[in-house]
TITIMAR-859463 format. One record per residue (C-alpha): x, y, z. Coordinates in steps of 0.001 Angstrom, whole numbers, padded with zeros to 6 digits, always signed. Layout:
N
XYZ...
END
This chain:
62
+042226+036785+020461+046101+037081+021960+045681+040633+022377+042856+040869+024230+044277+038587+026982+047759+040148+026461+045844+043399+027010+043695+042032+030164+046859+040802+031293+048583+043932+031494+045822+045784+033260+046006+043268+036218+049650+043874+036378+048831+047580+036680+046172+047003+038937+048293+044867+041274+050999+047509+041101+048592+050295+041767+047673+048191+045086+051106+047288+046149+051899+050842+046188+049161+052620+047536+049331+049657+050544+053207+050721+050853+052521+054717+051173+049795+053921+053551+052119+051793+055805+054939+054583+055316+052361+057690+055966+050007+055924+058898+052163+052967+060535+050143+053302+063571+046720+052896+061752+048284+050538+059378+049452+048230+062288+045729+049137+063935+043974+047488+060865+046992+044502+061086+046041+043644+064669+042417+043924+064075+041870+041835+060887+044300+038945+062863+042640+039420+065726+038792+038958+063843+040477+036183+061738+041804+033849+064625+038530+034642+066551+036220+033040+063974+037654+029998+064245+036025+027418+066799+037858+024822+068211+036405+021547+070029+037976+019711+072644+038092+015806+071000+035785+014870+073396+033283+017268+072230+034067+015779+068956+033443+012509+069581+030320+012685+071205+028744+014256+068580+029238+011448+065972+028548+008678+068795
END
């Protein structure tokens, strides 16, 4: 039973690696489309947030 999560273990590490690596040749070989998909996801991220004034707030639970 060990060695199957030793051996599921050590594929994630891979996998993880694999990732980390293709991400850093992708920054290294398109900085400018890397730094495109940056702004955009931060962008989309901090957009889908909603923020209420407090007295917004307040009048709905009133």
């Amino acid at each position: 039973m060990l060695d199957q999560n030793t051996d599921r273990t050590y594929w994630m590490i891979g996998a993880v690696v694999v990732v980390a690596i293709l991400i850093g040749a992708s920054k290294v070989a398109f900085p400018d489309l890397f730094n495109k998909v940056i702004t955009k996801f931060t962008s989309t991220l901090t957009a889908g947030f909603v923020h209420f004034p407090i007295d917004s707030l307040m009048s709905f639970f009133l």
